[in-house]
N, C-alpha and C positions, 0 to 999 in steps of 0.2 A: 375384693369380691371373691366370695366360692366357686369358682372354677371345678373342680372336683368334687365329686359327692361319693362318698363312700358308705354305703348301704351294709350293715353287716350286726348279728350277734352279740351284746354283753359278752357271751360266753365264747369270743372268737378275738376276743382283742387284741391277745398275742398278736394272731395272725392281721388284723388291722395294725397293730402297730409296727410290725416289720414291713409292711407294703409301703406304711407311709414313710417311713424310715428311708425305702430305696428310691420313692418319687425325690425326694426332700433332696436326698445325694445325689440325681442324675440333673437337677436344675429345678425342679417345681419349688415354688416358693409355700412354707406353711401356711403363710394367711390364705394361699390360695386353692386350701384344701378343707372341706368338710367332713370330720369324723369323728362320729360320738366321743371314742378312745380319748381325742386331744383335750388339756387341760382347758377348761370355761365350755365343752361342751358337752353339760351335764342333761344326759336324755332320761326319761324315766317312760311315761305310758303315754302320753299325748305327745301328736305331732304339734310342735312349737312353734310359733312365729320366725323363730330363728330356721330352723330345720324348714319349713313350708320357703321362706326365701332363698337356703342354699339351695333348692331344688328346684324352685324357680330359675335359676340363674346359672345352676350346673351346665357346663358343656361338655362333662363326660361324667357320668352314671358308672360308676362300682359298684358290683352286689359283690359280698363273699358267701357263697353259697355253703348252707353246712346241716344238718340235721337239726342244731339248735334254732338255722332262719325260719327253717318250717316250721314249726313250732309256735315261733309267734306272731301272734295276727299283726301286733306294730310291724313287726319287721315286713309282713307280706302286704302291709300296705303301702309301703316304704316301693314297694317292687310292683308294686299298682301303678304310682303315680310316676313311677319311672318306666315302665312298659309306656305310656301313652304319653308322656314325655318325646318318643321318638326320637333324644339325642344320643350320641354315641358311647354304647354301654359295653364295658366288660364285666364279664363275668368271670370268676373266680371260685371255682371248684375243690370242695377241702373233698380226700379222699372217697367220704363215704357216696360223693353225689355224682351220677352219672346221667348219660340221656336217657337212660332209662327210667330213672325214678326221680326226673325234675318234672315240675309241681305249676301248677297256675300259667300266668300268661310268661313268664320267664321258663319256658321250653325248650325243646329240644331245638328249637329254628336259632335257639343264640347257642355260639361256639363256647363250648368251657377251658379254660386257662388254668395250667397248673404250676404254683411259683416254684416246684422245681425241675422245670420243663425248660430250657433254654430258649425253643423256639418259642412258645408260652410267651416267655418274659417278652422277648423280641417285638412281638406283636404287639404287646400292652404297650412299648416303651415309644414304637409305633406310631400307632394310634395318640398316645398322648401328646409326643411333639407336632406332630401333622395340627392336632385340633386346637391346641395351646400356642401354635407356632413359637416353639420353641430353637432357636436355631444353633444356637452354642453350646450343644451339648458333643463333645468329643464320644468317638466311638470307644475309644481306651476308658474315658469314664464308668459308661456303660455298661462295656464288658469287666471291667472291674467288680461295679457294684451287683449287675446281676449276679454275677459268682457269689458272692456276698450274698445277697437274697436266697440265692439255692442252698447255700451253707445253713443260713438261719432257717431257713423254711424246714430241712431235713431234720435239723436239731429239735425242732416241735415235735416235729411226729416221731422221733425218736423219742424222746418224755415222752410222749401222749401212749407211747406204745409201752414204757415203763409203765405210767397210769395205768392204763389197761391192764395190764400182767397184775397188778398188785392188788388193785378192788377188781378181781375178776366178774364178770356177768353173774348173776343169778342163774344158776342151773334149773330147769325145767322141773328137777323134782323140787325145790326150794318154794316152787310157786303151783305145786300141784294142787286140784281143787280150785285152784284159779284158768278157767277156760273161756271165757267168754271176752267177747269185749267189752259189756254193758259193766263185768267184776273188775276187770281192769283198768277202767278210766275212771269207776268210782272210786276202788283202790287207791288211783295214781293221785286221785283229787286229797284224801285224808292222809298219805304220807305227806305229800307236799306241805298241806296245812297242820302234820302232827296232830291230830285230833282220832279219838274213836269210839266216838258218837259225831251221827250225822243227820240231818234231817230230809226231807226232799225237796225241799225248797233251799236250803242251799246248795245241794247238787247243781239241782235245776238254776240257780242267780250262777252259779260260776260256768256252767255250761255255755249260758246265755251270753257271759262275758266274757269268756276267750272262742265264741263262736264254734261250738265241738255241738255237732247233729249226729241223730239215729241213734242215742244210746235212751235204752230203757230201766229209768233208773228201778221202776220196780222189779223186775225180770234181775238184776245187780243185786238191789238189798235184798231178795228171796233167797239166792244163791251164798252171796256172801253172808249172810247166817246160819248157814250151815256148818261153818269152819268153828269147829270148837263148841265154844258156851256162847257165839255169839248169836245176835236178839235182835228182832226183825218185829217194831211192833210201834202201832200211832204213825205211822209214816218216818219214823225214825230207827235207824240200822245202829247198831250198837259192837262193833268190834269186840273179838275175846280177846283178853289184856294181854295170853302168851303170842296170839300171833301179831297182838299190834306192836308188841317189844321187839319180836320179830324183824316186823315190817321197818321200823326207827331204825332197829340200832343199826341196819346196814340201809340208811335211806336212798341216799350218793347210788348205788346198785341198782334197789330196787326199781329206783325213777329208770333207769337207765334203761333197763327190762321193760318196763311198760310203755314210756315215751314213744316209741314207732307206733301203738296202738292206739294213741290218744292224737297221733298227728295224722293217723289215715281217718278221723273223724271229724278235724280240724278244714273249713274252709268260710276265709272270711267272705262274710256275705257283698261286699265291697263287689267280688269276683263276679256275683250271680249277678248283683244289678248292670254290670257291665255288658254280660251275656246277653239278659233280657233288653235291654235298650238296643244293642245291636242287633239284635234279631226281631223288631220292631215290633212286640209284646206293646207295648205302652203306645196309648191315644193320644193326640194332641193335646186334648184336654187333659188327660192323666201328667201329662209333659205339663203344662201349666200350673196344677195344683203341685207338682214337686219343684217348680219356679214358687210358688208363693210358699213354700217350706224352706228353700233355703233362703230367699230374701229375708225371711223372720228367723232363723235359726229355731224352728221347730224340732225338738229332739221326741216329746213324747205328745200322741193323740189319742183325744178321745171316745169315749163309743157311748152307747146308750144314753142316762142323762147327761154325761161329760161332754157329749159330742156337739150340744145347743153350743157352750163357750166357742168350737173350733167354727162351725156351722156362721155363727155370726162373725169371728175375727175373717174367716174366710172372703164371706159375703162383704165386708168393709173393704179389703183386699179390691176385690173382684172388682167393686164400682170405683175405688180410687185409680185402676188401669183402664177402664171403662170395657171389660169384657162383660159378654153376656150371663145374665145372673144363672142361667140354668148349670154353671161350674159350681155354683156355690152350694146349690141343691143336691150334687150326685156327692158330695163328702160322704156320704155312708158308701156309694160302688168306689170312692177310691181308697178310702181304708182297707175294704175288702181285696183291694187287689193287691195293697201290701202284706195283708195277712194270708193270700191265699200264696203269692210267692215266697212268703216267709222271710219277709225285707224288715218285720218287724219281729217283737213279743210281748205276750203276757206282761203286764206290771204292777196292774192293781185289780182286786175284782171287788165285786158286790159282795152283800154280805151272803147270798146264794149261790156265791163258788162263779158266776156270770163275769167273763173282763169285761171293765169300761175303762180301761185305759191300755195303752201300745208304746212300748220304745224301740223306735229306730236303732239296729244293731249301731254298737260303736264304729265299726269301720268302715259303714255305711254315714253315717255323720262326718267321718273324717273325709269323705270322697265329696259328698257335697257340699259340706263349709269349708271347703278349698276353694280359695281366690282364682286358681288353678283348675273349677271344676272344666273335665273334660268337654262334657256337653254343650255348658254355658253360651257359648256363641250361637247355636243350635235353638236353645230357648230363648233368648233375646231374637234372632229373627223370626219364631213360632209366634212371639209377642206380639211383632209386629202388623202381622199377617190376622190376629185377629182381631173382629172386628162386631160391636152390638148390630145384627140384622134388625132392619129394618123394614 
């Protein structure tokens, strides 16, 4: 069984794999650790059957906290379902993160831990035998291998600090012309993807799908045609080929330079619905109709004539629990309330430009087809409770 869950970055394995390194050496057994890093646990974009069970069954929670965690919305789901987990978590703070600039429900109220911190270590090493009752662990080991861990840990940011010297940042004139943040995340989006032509609707489908608000992509392609020969026309931005050569041939940089601007736009919506459910936004009934969406693993609804299909699966629904049919009837006020809190988007329209169709943010999917949903005990007794008036 996974005992250990280690929450952490592709882009941070290094530093994942020296932490697991120093559990392994002070007594923690492998099998009894979960971490992307190790061999057979191959993660890519979805939480996994496997991953949804080590988290299940985690009795202590590691995040490695780093600019690349922010960044992605898996990882900040990962720290969702471990925030309300409420088992014993460390955190683990790479340089750049401090109380200051920590992010979502992982705050400033949890302590950060730095692995070449002596005391740091202490604490982690702590914590872990306490909750693992681990009793054979010599203190001579310990202080061994933390020395050990402080060495390896120094020795990354040592690299990391050669790195840095060598592909230095993008200097502010390098990206002059570039001012806004609506130019910069659409930017950040066609280096990443090597492409210079773009349209708005793929802006818009990748926005949508690393969950990044408040950027105006037209207010972006107006501005970014301006640089050079480039061409802003049909809804499509067309890069000038000197500054997209530009923008490639030091791509590694460029990202690097924009990345903070596209992660202060970044927030998965997983977070909001968390917010609004605890600040008791949602009706009984509204609580009911997102109980008969996760029991069907509803991802995308309908609206105008799409919405008869939802309207009737609903109403079947509704009489098979034997609640009162007037839930079945308000499917248009409960669409509206996911669309006016923006729990959904856009996904298909009429041929008048009109949606009749909504998807459920990804990371919002991933919170409630969790076996794991937090609320769940919550809706099962709401269930209970109602009843067809008679």
């Amino acid at each position: 069984m996974k005992r250990i869950f280690i929450s952490h970055n592709t882009q941070d394995k290094t530093v994942a794999d020296i932490f697991v390194d120093f559990l392994i050496a002070v007594g923690v057994s492998r099998e009894e650790i979960f971490c992307s890093s190790l061999p057979g646990n191959n993660v890519m974009e979805n939480i996994t059957v496997e991953i949804r069970e080590s988290l299940d069954n985690s009795e202590i929670n590691v995040i490695i906290l780093s600019n690349y965690y922010y960044q992605s919305a898996y990882c900040l789901n990962e720290a969702g379902i471990i925030w309300y987990k409420q088992a014993s978590t460390i955190i683990i703070g790479l340089p750049e993160i401090t109380i200051n600039n920590m992010q979502g429900f992982i705050n400033k109220d949890y302590m950060i831990r730095h692995l070449n911190n002596s005391d740091d270590i202490y604490a982690i090493i702590d914590c872990i035998t306490k909750n693992l009752n681990l009793t054979n662990v010599s203190h001579q080991v310990i202080n061994t291998e933390a020395t050990k861990l402080i060495r390896k840990y120094n020795d990354f940011l040592d690299n990391k600090k050669i790195e840095f010297s060598n592909n230095r940042l993008i200097s502010n004139m390098d990206l002059a012309g570039i001012s806004t943040d609506d130019e910069k995340i659409i930017l950040y989006y066609m280096i990443t993807k090597g492409v210079r032509k773009t349209s708005k609707n793929d802006i818009l489908g990748w926005l949508q799908k690393k969950e990044i608000f408040n950027v105006d992509i037209n207010n972006g392609f107006d501005l970014i045609s301006s640089l050079g020969n480039s061409k802003y026309e049909n809804d499509c931005l067309e890069l000038d080929i000197t500054y997209f050569r530009k923008y490639t041939n030091q791509k590694d940089n460029y990202l690097i330079a924009l990345r903070p601007t596209v992660l202060n736009h970044c927030e998965p919506v997983s977070n909001k619905f968390i917010s609004l459910w605890e600040r008791n936004i949602f009706s009984d009934e509204f609580k009911l109709f997102l109980l008969y969406i996760i029991e069907n693993k509803i991802s995308k609804l309908g609206d105008r004539w799409k919405a008869n299909y939802e309207i009737n699966s609903l109403t079947v629904w509704v009489n098979e629990n034997s609640f009162p049919l007037s839930i079945a009837k308000k499917y248009g006020e409960y669409l509206n309330v996911l669309i006016i809190n923006k729990l959904v988007y856009e996904s298909e329209w009429t041929s008048y430009g009109n949606p009749r169709e909504y998807t459920i943010y990804d990371s919002l999917q991933v919170l409630l087809f969790d076996k794991k949903f937090p609320f769940y005990s919550e809706l099962q007794e709401l269930k209970k409770k109602i009843e067809i008036p008679f």
